[in-house]
C-alpha positions in Angstrom: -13.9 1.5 9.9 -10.6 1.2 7.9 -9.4 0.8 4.5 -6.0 -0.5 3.5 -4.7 1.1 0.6 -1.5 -0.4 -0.9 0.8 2.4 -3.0 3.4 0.8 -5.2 6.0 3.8 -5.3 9.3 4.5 -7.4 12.7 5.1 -5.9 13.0 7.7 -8.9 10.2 10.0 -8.0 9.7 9.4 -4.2 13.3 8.7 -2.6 12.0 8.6 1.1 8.9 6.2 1.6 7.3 9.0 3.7 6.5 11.0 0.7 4.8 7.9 -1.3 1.3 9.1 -1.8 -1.4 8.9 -3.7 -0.9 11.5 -5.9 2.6 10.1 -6.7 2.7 6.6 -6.6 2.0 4.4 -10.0 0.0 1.9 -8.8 -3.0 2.0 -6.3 -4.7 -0.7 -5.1 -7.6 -0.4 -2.7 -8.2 -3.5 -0.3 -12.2 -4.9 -0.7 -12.3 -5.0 2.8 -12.8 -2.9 6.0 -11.3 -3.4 9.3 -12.1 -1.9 13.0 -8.5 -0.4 14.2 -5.3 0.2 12.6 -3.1 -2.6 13.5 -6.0 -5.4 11.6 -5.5 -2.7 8.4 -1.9 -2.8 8.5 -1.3 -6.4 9.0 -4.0 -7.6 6.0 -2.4 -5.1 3.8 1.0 -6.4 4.3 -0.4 -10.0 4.1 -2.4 -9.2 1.1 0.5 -7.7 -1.3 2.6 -11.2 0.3 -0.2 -13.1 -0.9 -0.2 -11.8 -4.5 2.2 -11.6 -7.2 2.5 -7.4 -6.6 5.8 -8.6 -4.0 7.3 -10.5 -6.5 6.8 -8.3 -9.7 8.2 -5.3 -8.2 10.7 -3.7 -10.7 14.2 -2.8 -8.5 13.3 0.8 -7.8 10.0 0.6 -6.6 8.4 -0.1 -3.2 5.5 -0.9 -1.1 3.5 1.3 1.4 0.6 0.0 3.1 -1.6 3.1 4.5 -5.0 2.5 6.4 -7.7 5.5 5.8 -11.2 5.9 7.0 -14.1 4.2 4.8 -15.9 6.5 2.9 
């Protein structure tokens, strides 16, 4: 089973996407939800930060990664 995990990263410390991680991003927000392959993760994660005000209040040097992980 998968988690989504959706890092909100800054432009200012992470310059390529790639390197957004959880170590480095400033926000992290776990989904409450599991899903069974990697393509169902990706696509709720991206349709939950849509869905919530996190797309909208995003300052002009940050961005979005979705990343699914195993459930621990």
């Amino acid at each position: 089973m998968l988690t989504a995990i959706v890092l909100i990263c800054s432009v200012a410390i992470t310059p390529d996407i790639e390197t957004c991680s959880r170590q480095n991003a400033i926000a992290v927000i776990r989904l409450p939800a599991v899903f069974e392959n990697s393509k169902s993760c990706f696509m709720h994660g991206q349709a939950y930060v849509a869905d919530t005000s996190i797309a909208q209040n995003l300052a002009a040097d940050e961005r979005v990664k979705v990343v699914c992980t195993r459930d621990q």
